[in-house]
C-alpha positions in Angstrom: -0.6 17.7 8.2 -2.5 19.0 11.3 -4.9 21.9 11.1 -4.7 25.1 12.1 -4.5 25.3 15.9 -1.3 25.3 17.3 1.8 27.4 17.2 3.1 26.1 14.2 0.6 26.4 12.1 1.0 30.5 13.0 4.5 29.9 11.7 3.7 28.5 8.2 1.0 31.1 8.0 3.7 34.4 8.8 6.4 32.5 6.9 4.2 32.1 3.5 2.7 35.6 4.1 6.6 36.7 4.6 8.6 35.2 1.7 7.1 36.2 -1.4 9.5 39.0 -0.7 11.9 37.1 -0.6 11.6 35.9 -4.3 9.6 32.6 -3.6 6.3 31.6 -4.8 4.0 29.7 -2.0 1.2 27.1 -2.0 0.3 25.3 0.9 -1.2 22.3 2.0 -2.7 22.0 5.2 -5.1 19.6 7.0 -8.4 21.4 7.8 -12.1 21.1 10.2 -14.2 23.5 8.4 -15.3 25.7 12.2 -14.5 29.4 13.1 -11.1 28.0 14.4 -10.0 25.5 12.3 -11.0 25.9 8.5 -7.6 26.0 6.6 -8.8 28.5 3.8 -9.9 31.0 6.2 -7.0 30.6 8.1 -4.8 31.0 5.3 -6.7 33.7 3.5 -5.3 35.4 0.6 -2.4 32.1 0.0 -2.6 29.7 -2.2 -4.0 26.7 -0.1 -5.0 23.4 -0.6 -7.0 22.2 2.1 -7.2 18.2 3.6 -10.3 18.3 5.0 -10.9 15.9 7.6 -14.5 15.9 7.9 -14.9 15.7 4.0 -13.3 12.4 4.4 -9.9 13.6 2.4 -7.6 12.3 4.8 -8.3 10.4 8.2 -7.7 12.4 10.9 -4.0 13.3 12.3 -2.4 11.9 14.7 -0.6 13.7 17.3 2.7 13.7 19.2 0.7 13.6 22.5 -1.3 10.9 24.4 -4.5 12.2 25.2 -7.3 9.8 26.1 -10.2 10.2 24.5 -8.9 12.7 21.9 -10.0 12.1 18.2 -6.5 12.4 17.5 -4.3 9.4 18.9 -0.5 9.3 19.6 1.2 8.2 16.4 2.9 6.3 18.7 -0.8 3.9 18.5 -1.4 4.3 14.8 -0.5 0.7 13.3 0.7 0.0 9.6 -2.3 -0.3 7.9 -3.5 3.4 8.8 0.2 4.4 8.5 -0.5 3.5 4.5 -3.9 5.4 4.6 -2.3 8.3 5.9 0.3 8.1 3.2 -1.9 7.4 0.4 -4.3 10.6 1.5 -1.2 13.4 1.5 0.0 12.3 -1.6 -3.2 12.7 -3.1 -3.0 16.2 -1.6 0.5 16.9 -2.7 -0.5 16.1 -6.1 -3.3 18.1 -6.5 -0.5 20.8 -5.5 1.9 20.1 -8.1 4.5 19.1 -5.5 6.8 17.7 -8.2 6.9 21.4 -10.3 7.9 22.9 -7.2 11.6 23.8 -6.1 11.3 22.9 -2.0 9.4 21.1 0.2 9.1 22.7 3.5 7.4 19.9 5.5 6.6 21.2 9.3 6.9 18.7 11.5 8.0 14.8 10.6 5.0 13.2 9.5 3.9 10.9 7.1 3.8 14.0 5.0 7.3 13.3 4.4 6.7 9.5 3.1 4.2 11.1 0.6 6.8 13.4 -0.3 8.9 11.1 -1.5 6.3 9.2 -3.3 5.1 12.0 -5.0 8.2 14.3 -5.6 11.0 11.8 -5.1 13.5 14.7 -6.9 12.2 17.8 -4.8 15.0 19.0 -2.1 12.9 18.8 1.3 13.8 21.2 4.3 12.5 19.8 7.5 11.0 22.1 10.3 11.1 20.7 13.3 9.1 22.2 16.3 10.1 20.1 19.2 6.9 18.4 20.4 8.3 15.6 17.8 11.4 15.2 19.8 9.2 15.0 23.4 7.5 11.9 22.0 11.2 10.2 20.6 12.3 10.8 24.0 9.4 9.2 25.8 9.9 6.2 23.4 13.6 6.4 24.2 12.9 6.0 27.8 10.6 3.4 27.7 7.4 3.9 25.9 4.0 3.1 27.6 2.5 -0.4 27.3 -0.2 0.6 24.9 1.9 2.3 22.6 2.3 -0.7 20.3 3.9 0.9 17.2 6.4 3.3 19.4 9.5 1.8 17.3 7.9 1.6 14.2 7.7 5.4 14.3 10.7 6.0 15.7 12.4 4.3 13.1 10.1 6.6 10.2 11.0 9.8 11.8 14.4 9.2 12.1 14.8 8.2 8.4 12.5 11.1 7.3 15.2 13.7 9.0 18.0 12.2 7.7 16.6 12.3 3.7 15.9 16.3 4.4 18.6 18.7 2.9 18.3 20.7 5.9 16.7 20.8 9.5 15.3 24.5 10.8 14.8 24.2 14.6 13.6 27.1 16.7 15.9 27.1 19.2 20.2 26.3 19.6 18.9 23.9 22.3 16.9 21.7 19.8 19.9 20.8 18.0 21.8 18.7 20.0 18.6 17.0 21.0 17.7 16.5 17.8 21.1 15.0 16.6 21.1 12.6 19.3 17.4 11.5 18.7 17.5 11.9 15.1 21.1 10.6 14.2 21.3 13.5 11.9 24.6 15.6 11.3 24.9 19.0 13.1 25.9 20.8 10.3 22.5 20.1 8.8 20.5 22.1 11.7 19.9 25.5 11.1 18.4 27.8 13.7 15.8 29.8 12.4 13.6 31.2 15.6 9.9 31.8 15.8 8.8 35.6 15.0 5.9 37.9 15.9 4.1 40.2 13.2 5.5 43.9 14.8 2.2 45.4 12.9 0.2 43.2 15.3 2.3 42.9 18.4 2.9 46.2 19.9 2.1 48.1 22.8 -1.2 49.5 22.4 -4.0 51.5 24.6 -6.6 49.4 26.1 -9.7 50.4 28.1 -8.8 47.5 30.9 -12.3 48.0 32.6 -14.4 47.5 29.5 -11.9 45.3 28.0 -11.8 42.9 30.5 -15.8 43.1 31.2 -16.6 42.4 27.5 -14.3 39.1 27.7 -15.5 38.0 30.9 -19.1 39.3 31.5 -20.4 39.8 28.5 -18.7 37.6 26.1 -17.4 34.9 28.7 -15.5 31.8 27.0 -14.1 29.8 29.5 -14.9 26.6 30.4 -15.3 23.2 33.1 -14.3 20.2 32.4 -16.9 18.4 30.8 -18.7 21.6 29.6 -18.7 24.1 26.7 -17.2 27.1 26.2 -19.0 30.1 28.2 -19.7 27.7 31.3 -17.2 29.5 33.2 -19.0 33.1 33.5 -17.8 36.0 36.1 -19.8 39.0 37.9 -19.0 42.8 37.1 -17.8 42.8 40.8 -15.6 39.9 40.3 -13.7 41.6 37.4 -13.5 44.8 38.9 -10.4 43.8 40.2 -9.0 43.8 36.6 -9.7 47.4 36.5 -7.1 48.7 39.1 -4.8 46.2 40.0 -1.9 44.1 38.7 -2.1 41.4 36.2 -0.5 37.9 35.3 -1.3 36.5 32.3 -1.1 32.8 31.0 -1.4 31.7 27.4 -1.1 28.3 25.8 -3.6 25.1 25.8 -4.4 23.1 28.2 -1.6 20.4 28.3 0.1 18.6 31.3 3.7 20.2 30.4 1.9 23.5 30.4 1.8 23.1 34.2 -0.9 25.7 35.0 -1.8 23.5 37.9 1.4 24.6 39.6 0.6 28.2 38.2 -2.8 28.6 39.6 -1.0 26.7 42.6 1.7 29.9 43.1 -0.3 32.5 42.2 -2.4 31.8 45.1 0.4 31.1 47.3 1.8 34.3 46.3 -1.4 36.1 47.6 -0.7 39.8 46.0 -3.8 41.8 47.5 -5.9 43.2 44.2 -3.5 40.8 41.6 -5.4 38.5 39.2 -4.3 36.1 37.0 -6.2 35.0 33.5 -5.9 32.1 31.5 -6.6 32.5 28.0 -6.4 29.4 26.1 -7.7 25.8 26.6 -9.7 24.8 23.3 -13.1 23.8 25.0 -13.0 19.9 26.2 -9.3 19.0 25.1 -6.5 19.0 28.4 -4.3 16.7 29.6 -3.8 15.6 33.7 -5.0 18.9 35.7 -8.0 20.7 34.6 -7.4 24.8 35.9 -10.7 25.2 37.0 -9.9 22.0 39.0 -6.8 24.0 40.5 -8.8 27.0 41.2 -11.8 25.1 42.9 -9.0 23.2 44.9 -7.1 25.9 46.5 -9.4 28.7 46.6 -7.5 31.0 44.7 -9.0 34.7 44.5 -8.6 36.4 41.2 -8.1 33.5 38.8 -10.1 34.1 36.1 -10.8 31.4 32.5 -11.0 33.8 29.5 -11.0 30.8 26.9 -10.0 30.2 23.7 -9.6 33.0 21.0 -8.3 33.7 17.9 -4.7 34.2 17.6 -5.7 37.8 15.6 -7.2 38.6 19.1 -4.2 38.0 21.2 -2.5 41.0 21.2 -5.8 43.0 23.1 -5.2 40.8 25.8 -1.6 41.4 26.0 -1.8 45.0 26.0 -4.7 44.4 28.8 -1.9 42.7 31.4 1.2 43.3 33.2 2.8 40.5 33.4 3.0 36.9 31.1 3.9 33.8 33.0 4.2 30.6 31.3 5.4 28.0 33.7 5.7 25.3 31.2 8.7 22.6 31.3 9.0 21.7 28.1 8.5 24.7 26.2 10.6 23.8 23.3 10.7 27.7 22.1 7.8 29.7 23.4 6.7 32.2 20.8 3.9 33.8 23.3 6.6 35.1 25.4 7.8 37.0 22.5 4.5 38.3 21.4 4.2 39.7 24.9 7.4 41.1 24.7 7.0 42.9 21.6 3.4 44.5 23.6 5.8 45.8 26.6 5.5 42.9 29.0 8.2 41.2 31.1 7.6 37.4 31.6 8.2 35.3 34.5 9.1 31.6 33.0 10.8 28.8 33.8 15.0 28.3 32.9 15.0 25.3 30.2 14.6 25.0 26.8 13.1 28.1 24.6 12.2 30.2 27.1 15.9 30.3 28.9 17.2 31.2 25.8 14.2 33.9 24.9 14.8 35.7 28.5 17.1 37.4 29.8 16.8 36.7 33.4 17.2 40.7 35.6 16.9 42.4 32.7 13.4 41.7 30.6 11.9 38.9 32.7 12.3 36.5 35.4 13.2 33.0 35.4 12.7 30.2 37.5 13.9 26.3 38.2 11.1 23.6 36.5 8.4 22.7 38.9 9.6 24.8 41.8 5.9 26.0 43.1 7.5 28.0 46.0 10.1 30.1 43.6 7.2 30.9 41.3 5.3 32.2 43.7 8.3 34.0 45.5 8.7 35.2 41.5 5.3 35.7 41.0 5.2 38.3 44.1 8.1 40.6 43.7 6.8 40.9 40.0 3.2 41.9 40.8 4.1 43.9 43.7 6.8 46.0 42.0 5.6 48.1 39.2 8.6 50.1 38.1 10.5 46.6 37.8 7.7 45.6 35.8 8.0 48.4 33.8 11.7 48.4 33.3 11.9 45.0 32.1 9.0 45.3 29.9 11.1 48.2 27.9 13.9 46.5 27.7 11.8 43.7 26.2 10.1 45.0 23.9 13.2 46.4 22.4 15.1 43.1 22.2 12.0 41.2 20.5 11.8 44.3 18.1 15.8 43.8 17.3 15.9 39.4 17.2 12.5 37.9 16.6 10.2 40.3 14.0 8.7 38.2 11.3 10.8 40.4 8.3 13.9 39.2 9.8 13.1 35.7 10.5 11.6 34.8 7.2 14.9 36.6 5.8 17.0 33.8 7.6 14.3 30.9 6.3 14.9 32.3 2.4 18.5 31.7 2.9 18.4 28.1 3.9 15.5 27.6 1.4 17.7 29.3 -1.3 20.7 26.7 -0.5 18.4 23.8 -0.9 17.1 24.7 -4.1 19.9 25.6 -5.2 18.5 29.0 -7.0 14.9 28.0 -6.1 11.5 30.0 -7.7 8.6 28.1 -6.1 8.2 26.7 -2.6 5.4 24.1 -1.7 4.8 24.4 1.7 3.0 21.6 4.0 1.7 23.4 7.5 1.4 21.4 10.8 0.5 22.0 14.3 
């Protein structure tokens, strides 16, 4: 339902790409804003897509599973019944146009009122849910005690919970998802399956990289980062400043620019830390969208030396910047699996992260990374300096990491373990329509 931007979307894009050869046939249907980052056919090039596109007027424009004021996109928890039907009505127009009723599966990403249109449309079509886990953050802020101005909080509760429970099976990411996700969902364990996010091992390996020109192209010449309030490129750096880059030790922190992201308390212990010669870049943040704490707010506010705002970029791009750094440190609470901590472990890099969720399960704490309690500014920095200061640590875990996210999380394998559970669903299935979301 969303367009491509997220992590999720990278997973629909390496699972269609993956099983064709795996015997299935792929078409899928994804929400699109025609732009460099976020046209679905371009994105999906060489599938079979059928793009929703939002600025065409084919589908109002998604909701999301976080409360962001001012986004274009509200909480679903604020979309009321009457755009609940126009959301409906406008996927399954698009899952007709993609014969969703010839096919064998559904593989809906997400629960979304994709799944409502599914059942309109292709009542008889098995569907295998993939949940993500930033659907389960919102069910558990409702289950707390949703916020005043989410008026339709139980409406959608009530949706996603019967949308999981009419899917043949459940793929979660992560072990940890599933007993969250029976609780929330009231679905029955035995129809999770654990199917883990994967890296492309063409893509994601170590490489060479010039570091001086790399990191002056990104940040001199071609600078993307931005100020609240401003567009991308506002944030510009000096030759001098990015020197540094050149010689000494670097941290790197990918992911947008939402509260549980907590790069704040990042920029907050990297300069507490104070490694002489260290830097730490940020590469992420779609220009104007963050939650709470803008970066460049942290930055101004402590002073920090060496912080530097490489912007958004292309997924595609990602693995230069990995091989350009030492170090990936995602301090993020909620990380529900984490998939840029196994891109960068699949390029050579250890990663300092914090010990819930995804990434507790992803690292393996004194052996290919570091991990720290949630929200614990003084043990990342404490984290943060050993790593930075100690190279043939660094270097040692970042072997023994690439290794294990060769061995457990390469796309070939992954989409493997997807087939299977697609296969039981259909039953001996040919064709797979596949819906993408965020």
């Amino acid at each position: 339902m969303f367009f491509p931007r997220g992590g999720s979307s990278h997973v629909a894009r390496a699972l269609a790409d993956a099983l064709p050869g795996y015997g299935w046939d792929v078409t899928v249907v994804a929400g699109s804003l025609p732009s460099r980052h976020s046209d679905a056919e371009a994105f999906y090039d060489g599938l079979d897509v059928v793009p929703v596109d939002f600025s065409a007027g084919d589908a109002p424009m998604h909701p999301s599973y976080e409360d962001r004021p001012g986004a274009e996109d509200l909480c679903f928890a604020m979309v009321d019944d009457e755009a609940y039907e126009e959301h409906v009505a406008a996927w399954s127009a698009a899952l007709e146009r993609a014969d969703a009723a010839g096919a064998d599966v559904l593989h809906l990403h997400h629960l979304t009122p994709l799944h409502e249109a599914a059942a309109r449309v292709a009542p008889d079509v098995p569907v295998v849910g993939h949940l993500h886990g930033t659907e389960l953050l919102m069910l558990e802020q409702i289950a707390r005690g949703a916020p005043a101005h989410w008026t339709h909080a139980a409406a959608w509760a009530r949706r996603m919970r019967r949308w999981a429970q009419g899917c043949r099976r459940l793929l979660l990411p992560t072990g940890a998802l599933v007993e969250r996700a029976v609780a929330l969902l009231g679905v029955s364990p035995s129809a999770c399956a654990v199917a883990s996010n994967g890296f492309d091992p063409e893509l994601f390996q170590p490489q060479p990289v010039d570091r001086a020109a790399f990191w002056h192209r990104q940040l001199v010449e071609e600078p993307r980062g931005w100020r609240p309030g401003e567009s991308a490129g506002s944030v510009a750096y000096s030759a001098t400043e990015v020197a540094r880059l050149a010689t000494g030790p670097i941290a790197l922190a990918v992911g947008r620019f939402t509260a549980v992201k907590r790069l704040g308390l990042l920029v907050r212990a990297f300069a507490r830390a104070d490694v002489p010669g260290a830097s730490l870049v940020l590469i992420g943040g779609h220009p104007g969208e963050w939650e709470d704490e803008h970066p460049y707010d942290a930055v101004q506010a402590t002073g920090a030396e060496g912080v530097f705002l490489a912007g958004w970029h292309d997924h595609d791009a990602l693995a230069g910047f990995l091989n350009a750094g030492d170090l990936l440190a995602l301090a993020s609470v909620r990380e529900q699996f984490g998939l840029v901590l196994v891109e960068g472990m699949a390029c050579g890099l250890p990663a300092v992260a914090v010990d819930r969720l995804g990434p507790a399960e992803i690292v393996d704490d004194g052996r290919t990374g570091w991990l720290v309690p949630p929200d614990d500014e003084a043990a990342l920095a404490r984290v943060l300096r050993a790593a930075l200061t100690d190279e043939p640590e660094r270097e040692r875990r970042g072997e023994r990491a690439q290794a294990q996210a060769v061995s457990r999380w390469a796309w070939p394998a992954v989409a493997g373990a997807v087939a299977g559970v697609l296969d039981e669903a259909a039953g001996a299935g040919a064709g797979l329509a596949l819906g993408e979301n965020r």
